[in-house]
C-alpha positions in Angstrom: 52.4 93.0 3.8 51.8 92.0 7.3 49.5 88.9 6.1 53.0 87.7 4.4 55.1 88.6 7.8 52.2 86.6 9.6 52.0 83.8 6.9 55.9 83.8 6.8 56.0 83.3 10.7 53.6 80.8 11.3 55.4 78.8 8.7 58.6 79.3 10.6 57.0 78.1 13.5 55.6 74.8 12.2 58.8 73.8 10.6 60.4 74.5 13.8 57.7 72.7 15.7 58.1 69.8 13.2 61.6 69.6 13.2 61.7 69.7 17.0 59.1 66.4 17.1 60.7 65.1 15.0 64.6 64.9 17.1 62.7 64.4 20.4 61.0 61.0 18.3 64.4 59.4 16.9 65.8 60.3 20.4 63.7 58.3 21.8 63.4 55.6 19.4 67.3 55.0 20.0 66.7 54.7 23.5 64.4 51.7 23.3 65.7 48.4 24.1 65.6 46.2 21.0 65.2 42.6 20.9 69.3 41.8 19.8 70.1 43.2 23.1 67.9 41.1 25.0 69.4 37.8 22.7 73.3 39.3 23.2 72.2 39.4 27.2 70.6 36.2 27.0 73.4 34.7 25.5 76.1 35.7 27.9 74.1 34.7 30.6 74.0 31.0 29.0 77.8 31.3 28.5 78.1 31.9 32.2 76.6 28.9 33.4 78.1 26.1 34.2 78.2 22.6 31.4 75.6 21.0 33.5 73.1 24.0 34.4 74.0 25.3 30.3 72.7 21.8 29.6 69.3 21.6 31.6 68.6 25.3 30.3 69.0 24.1 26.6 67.5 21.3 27.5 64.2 22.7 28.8 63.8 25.3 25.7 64.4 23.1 23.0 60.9 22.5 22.0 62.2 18.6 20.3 63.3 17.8 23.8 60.0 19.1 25.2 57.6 16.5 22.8 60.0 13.5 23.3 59.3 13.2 26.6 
C-alpha cells in the first residue's frame, strides 16, 4: 500500500510539474513580439511622414527602384 501512496504522489507531482511548465511556456510565448506588430508599427510610422520623406522611404526599399538606377 505505501508503494501505491508513493507511486500515486509522484504522479501528482509530475502532472503538476507539467502542467505548471506548460502555463509559464504559453505565458511567455504571448509575450513575444511577433513580426505583424513590427509591420503594424512600421506602417504607422510611414503614415506619419510627410508625402515627400513617405516618398524617398518607399523609394529607397523598393528593390525595382534600387536596380534601375
Amino acid at each position: 500500500m505505501i508503494s501505491m501512496s508513493f507511486l500515486t504522489g509522484l504522479f501528482s507531482f509530475l502532472a503538476f510539474v507539467s502542467g505548471s511548465a506548460l502555463l509559464v511556456m504559453v505565458y511567455l510565448d504571448n509575450r513575444k513580439v511577433r513580426i505583424d506588430d513590427g509591420i503594424a508599427k512600421f506602417r504607422r510610422h510611414i503614415d506619419a511622414l510627410s508625402p515627400e520623406a513617405r516618398r524617398s522611404s518607399v523609394h529607397h526599399n523598393n528593390p525595382e527602384d534600387r536596380w534601375s538606377r
